[in-house]
C-alpha positions in Angstrom: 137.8 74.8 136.9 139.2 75.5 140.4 140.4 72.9 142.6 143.0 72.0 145.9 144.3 69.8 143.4 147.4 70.9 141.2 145.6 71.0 137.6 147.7 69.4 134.9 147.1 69.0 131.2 146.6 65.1 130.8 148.9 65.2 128.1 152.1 65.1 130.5 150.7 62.4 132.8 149.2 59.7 129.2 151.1 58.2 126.0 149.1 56.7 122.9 149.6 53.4 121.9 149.8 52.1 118.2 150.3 48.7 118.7 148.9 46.5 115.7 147.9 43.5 114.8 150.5 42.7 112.1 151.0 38.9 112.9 147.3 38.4 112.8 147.1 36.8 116.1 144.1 35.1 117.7 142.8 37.8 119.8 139.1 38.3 120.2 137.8 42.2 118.9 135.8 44.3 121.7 134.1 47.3 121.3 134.0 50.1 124.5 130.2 51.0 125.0 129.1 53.7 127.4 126.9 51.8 129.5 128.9 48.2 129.6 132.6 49.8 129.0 135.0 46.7 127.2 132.6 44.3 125.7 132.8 41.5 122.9 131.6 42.8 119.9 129.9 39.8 118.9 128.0 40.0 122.6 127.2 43.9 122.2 126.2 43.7 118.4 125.0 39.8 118.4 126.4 39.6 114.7 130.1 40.2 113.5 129.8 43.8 112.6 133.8 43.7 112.4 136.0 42.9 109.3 137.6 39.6 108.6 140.8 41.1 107.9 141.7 42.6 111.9 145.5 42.6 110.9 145.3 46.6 111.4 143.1 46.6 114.5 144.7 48.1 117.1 146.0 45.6 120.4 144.6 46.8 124.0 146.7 45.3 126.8 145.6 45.1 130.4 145.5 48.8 131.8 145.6 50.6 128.8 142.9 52.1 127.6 140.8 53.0 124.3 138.0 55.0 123.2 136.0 55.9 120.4 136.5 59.5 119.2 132.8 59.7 117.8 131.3 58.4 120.8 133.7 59.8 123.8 131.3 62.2 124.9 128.6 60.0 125.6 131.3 57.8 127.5 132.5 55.5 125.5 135.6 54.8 127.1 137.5 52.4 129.5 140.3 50.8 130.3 141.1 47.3 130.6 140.6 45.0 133.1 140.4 41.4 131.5 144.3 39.6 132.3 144.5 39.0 128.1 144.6 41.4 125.0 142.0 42.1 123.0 141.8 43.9 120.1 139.6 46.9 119.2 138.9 49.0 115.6 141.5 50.8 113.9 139.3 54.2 114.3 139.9 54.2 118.0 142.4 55.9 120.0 144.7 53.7 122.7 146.8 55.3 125.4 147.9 54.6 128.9 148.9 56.2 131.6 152.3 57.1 134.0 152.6 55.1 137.4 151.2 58.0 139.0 148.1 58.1 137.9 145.5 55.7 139.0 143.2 53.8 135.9 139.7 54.1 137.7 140.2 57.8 139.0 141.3 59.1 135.5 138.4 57.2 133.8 135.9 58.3 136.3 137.0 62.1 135.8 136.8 61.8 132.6 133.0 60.1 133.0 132.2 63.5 135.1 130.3 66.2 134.3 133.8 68.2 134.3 135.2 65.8 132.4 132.6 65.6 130.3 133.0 69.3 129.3 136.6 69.4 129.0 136.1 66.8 126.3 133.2 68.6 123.9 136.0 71.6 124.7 138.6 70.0 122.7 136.8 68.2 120.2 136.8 68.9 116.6 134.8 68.3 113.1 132.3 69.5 110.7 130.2 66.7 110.7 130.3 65.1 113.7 132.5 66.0 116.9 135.0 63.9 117.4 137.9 63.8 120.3 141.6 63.4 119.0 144.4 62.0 121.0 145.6 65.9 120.4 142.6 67.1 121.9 142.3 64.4 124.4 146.2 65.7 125.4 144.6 68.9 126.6 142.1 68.4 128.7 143.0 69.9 132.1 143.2 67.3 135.3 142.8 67.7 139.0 145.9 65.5 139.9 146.0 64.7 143.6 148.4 62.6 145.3 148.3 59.0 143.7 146.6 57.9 147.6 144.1 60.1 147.6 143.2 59.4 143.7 142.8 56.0 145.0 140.5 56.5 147.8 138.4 58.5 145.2 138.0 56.1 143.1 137.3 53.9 146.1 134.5 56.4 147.4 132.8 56.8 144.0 133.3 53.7 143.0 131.1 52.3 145.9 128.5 55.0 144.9 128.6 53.6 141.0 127.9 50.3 142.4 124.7 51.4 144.2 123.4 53.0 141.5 124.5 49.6 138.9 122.3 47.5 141.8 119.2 50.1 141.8 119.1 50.0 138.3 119.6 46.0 137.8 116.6 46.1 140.6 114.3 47.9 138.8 115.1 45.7 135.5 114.2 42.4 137.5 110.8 44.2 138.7 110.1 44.9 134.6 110.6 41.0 134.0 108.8 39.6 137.1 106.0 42.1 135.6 106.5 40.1 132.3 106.7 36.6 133.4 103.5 37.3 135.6 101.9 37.8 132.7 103.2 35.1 130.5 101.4 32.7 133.6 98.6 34.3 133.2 97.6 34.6 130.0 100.4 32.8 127.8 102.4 34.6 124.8 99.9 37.4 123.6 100.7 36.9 120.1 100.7 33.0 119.7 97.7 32.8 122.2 98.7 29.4 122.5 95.5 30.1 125.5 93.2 31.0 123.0 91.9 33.7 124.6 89.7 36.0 122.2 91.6 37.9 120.2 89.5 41.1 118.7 91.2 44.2 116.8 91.9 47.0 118.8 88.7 49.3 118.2 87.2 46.7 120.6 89.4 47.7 123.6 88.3 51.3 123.9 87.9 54.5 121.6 90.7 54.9 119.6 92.0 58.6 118.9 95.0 60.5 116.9 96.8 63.6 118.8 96.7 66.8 117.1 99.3 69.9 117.1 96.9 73.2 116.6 99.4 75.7 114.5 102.1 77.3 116.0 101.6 80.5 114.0 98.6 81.4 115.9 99.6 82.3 119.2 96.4 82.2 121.1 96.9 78.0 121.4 99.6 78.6 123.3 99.7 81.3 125.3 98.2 79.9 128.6 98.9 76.6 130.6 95.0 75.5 130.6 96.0 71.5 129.7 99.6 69.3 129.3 100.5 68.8 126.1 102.2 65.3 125.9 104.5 64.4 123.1 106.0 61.2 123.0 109.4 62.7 124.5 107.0 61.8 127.8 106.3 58.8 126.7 109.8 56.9 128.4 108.5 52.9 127.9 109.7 52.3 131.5 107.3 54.7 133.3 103.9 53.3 134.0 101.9 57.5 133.5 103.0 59.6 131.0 106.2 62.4 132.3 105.0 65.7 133.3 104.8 68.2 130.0 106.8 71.4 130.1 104.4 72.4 127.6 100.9 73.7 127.6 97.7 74.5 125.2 95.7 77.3 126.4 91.3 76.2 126.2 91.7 77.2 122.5 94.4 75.3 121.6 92.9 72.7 123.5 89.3 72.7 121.6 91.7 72.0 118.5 93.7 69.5 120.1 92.2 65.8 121.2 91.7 65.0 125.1 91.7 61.9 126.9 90.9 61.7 130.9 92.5 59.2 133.3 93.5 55.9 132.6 93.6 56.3 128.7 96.7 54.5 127.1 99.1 56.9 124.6 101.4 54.9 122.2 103.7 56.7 120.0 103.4 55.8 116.6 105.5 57.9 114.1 109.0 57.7 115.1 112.4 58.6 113.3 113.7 54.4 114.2 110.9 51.4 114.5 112.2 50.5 118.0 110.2 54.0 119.3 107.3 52.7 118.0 105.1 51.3 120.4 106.1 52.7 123.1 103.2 53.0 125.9 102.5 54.7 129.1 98.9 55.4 130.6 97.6 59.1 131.7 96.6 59.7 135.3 95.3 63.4 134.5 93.3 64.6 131.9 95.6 65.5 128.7 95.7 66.6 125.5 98.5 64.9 122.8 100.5 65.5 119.7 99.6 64.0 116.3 102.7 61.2 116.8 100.2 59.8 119.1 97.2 57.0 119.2 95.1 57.1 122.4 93.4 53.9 123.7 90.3 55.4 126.4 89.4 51.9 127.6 85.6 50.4 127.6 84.8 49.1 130.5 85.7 46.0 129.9 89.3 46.5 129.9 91.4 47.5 132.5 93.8 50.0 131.6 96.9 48.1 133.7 96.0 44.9 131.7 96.0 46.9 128.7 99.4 48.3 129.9 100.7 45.4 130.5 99.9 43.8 127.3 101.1 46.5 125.2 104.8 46.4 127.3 105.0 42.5 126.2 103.8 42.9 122.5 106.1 45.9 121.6 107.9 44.5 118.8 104.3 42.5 117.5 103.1 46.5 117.2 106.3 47.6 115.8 105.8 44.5 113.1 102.6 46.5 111.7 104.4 49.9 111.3 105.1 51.4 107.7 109.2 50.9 106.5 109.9 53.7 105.1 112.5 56.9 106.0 110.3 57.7 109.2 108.2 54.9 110.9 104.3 55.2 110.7 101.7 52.9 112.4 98.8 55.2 111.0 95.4 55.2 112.8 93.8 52.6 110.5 96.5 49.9 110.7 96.7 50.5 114.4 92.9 49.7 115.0 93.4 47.0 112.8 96.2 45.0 115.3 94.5 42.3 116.9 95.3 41.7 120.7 94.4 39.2 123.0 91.3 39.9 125.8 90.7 37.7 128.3 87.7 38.0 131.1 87.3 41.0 133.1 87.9 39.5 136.1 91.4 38.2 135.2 92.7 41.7 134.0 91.8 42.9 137.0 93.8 40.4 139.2 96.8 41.1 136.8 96.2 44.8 137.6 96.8 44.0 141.7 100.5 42.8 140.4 100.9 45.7 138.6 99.9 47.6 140.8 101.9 46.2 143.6 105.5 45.9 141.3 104.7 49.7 140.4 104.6 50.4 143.8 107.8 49.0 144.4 109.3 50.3 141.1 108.6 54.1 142.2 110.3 53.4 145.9 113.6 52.3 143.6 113.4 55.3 141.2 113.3 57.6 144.0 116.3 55.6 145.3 118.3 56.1 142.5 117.5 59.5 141.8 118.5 60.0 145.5 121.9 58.1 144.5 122.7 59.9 141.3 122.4 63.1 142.7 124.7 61.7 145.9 127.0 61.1 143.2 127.1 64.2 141.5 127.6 65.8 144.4 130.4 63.5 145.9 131.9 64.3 142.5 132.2 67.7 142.3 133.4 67.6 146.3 136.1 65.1 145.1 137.8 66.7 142.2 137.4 70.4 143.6 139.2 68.4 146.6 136.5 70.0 149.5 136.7 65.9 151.1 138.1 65.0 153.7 139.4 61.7 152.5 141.3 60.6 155.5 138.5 58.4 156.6 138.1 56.3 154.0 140.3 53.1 153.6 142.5 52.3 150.6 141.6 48.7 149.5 143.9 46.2 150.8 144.6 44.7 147.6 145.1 46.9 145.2 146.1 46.5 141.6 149.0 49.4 140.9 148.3 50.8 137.4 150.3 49.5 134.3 153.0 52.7 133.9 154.2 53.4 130.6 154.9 49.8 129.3 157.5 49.1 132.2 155.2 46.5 133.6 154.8 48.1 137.0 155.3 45.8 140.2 152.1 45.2 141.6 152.4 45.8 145.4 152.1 43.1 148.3 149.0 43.9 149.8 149.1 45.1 153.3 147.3 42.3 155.3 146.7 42.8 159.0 146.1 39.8 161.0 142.3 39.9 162.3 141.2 37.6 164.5 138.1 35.6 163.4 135.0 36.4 165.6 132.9 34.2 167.6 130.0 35.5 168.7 128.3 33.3 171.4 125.2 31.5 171.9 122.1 32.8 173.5 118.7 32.3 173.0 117.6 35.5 171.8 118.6 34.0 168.6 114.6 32.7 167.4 113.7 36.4 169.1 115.9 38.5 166.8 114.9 37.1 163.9 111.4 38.1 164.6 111.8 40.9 166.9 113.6 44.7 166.4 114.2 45.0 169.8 115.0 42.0 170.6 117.4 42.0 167.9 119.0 45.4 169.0 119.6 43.7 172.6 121.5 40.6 171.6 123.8 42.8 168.8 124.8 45.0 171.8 125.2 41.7 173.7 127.6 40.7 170.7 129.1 43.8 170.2 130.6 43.1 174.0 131.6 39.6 173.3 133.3 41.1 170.2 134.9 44.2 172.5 136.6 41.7 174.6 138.1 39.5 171.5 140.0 41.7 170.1 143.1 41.9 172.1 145.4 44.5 170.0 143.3 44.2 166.9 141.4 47.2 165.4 137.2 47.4 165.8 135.3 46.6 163.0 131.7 47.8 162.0 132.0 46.3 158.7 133.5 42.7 160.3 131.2 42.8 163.1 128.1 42.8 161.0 128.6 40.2 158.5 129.7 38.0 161.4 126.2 39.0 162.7 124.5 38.5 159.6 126.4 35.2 158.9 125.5 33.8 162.3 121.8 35.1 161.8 121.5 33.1 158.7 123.0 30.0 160.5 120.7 30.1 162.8 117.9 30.7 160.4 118.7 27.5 158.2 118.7 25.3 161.5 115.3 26.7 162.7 113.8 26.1 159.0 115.2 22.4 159.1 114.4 21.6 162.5 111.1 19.3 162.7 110.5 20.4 166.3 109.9 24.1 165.2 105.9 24.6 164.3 105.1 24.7 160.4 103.1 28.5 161.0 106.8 29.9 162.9 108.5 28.5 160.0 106.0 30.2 157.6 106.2 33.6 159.3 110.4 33.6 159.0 110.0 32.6 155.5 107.8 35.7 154.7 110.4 37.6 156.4 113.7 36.2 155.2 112.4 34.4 151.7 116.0 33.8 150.9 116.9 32.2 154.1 119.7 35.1 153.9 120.1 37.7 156.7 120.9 40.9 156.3 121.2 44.0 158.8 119.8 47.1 158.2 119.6 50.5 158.7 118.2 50.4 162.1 120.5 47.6 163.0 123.8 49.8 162.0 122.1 52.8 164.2 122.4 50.6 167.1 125.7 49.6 166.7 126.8 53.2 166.2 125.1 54.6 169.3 126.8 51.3 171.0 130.2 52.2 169.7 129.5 56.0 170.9 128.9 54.8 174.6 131.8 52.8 174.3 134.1 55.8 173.6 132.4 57.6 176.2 132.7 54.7 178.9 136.7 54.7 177.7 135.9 50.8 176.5 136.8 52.0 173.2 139.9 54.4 172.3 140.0 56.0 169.7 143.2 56.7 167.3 145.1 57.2 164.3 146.3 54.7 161.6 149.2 56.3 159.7 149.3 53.4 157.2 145.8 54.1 156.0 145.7 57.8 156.9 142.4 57.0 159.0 140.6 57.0 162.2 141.3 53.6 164.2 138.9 52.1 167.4 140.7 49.9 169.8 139.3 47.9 172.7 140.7 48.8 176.5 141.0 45.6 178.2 139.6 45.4 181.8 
């Protein structure tokens, strides 16, 4: 590991905590996940999974943190943030940090891919890894200055929280998908719409995959067709993942096929909750033996049939065998029944589909955009290649808890900003409807702004959710106001369903190019702010 960072062994800069629960007070037990960090173990498991004796369980207090030594390397750790205790199992490990090192950098190393190896370095176990507070001790730290770890947290942080809003996105689009269908066609195993409701050899022709032997070469040793397995089969991905792996025509002829729009569902699985799982093919494919194929009749539409099989998972999981590994064999599988409404109704379900799909694949570009953002930003961060001066330290800021001395918490530093008042015009009905009608009354704003702010700083950030605030204003007066024609109304309303205004891109281009000309026209000066080690505008008064 290299860095511009001094490297320290975390050892020197953590001390674990032992605290227990001897006078068996009322304190509710969490568990630390990977994906939701400190959560309620009844919420996580919804049962009591814990003993009803938690006089050992160990006692977390605000700031320190805990971790699962199994689980550590799949990120099971955090610190906390809750203002009460909680208490956590006896098998994990509780430390906290000195004053001068900052809670939400040190967990968000730790989360990194550098982190992440430093922890499977210093593991230990025969049977399964796991990460003692020894081990934990010697993991080696870039350790800059207790500002800058702040202002990395800050910068990744903000990154995190794109990536927690593109994924809570695409969740919403899965159950908008669901409750679209719900209208349409009611609960597909109650059919309280008693819809006809045939076995599954009526949908299509039903096939099992095949693996031709590995021993003999010749099936394998071109890339004539995709394989698929049901590692390609994700349950959130409308087509079947690209295959690494290939059948030559050989393998193929001893393999079974399906063409375009066929529906694969895995059905042997090592846990019941794999079964089930469904994803149609856009290419012609041939598939492994843990697989049943649906090629539809015509009909079925195959995004119906997608969509149906999404919402009835756990009814197709129901019919699976129960033992060690979980079979839904080919005749029990063309036995399930399933509801089939009329042909023209799959088809306008298949518009939605196709539609929300659309949408979907927009957002998992998005985040896989963001991800790698963050990766990158990461590695810049702890290697210390960023220049960090330019972004802002929070202006309240929790210190972290030191080693139990209860560290003062800070005043926050609170400069006076003067509230802005951005005036009337009326461009206002224009902007809402019109770019460039828009871009002319923010630069008209951005002047009225310029001359507000006396010795104040300038604002981007201020300036445009006083802009969007005043947008929306105006938009909830126009959509009240009887004099303004029903068919205006309707057009704002397909732009703005929310009645909420916000700017984008564009918008924050034209401000930009505005605040450049103002530099260049000496209306704006531009400076430093020692306090938050950053670049600072100020207006020139005329």
């Amino acid at each position: 590991m290299k860095s511009r960072f001094p490297i320290v062994e975390l050892g020197k800069n953590v001390r674990q905590v032992s605290q227990r629960n001897r006078a068996e007070a009322d304190v509710e037990v969490f568990s630390v996940t990977n994906s939701e960090g400190f959560t309620r173990s009844t919420d996580y498991f919804s049962k009591e999974v814990f003993s009803k004796d938690v006089s050992n369980y160990k006692l977390v207090n605000p700031g320190q943190f805990a971790y699962n030594p199994s689980r550590i390397n799949v990120g099971s750790i955090d610190y906390l943030r809750h203002d009460r205790s909680v208490l956590v199992s006896p098998l994990y490990i509780v430390f906290e940090g000195k004053k001068d090192i900052h809670a939400d950098y040190l967990l968000l190393y730790l989360k990194s891919d550098w982190g992440n190896a430093q922890i499977r370095a210093n593991t230990e176990g025969a049977v399964r890894d796991s990460l003692k507070f020894k081990g934990l001790e010697n993991i080696k730290l870039p350790l800059p200055p207790l500002n800058d770890q702040i202002r990395i947290a800050q910068l990744l942080g903000k990154v995190e929280g794109l990536i927690a809003q593109r994924k809570q996105h695409l969740q919403q689009l899965d159950d908008l998908l669901k409750s679209m269908f719900l209208e349409m066609f009611g609960d597909p195993v109650r059919n309280e719409k008693d819809w006809d409701k045939p076995a599954l050899t009526a949908f299509g022709k039903i096939s099992t995959g095949n693996t031709p032997p590995r021993s003999e070469s010749a099936n394998y040793d071109s890339d004539f067709i995709e394989w698929i397995k049901t590692d390609n089969i994700t349950g959130d991905a409308l087509f079947v993942t690209p295959s690494t792996e290939h059948l030559s025509q050989i393998g193929a002829r001893r393999a079974r096929t399906v063409t375009s729009g066929a529906l694969l569902v895995a059905c042997i699985a090592g846990s019941v909750e794999s079964i089930g799982r469904a994803a149609l093919t856009d290419r012609t494919v041939s598939f492994n033996q843990q697989i049943n194929a649906i090629q539809p009749g015509k009909d079925v539409n195959p995004l119906y049939l997608y969509g149906l099989f999404k919402l009835a998972r756990s009814y197709i999981q129901s019919h699976a065998t129960k033992g060690m590994k979980k079979i839904l064999t080919k005749g029990d599988f063309e036995k399930i029944t399933m509801i089939k409404p009329p042909f023209e109704m799959q088809n306008r379900f298949a518009v939605v589909v196709e539609n929300i799909e659309g949408i979907k694949s927009r957002y998992k570009q998005s985040l896989v955009d963001l991800e790698t953002l963050y990766g990158a930003l990461s590695q810049q961060a702890f290697k210390g290649e960023l220049d960090l001066s330019r972004v802002p330290i929070p202006a309240q800021l929790v210190a972290p808890v030191s080693l139990g001395d209860q560290a003062t918490v800070p005043e926050p530093v609170v400069q006076t900003v003067p509230a802005i008042h951005l005036p009337d015009t009326g461009n206002l009905l224009a902007a809402l409807e019109n770019s460039g009608a828009r871009k002319a009354l923010i630069a008209e704003w951005l002047e009225a702004y310029r001359q507000q702010l006396g010795d104040a700083s300038f604002s981007v950030q201020d300036f445009m959710v006083a802009v969007s605030d005043q947008l929306t204003e105006w938009l909830q007066a126009v959509v009240e106001d009887e004099a303004v024609a029903d068919e205006q109304k309707n057009r704002l309303a397909e732009f703005y369903p929310s009645n909420d205004v916000g700017l984008d891109v564009n918008d924050y281009e034209h401000i930009k190019k505005w605040v450049f000309e103002a530099l260049a026209a000496g209306a704006l000066t531009q400076g430093g702010n020692k306090v938050g080690n950053r670049i600072e505008l100020k207006a020139v008064q005329s």
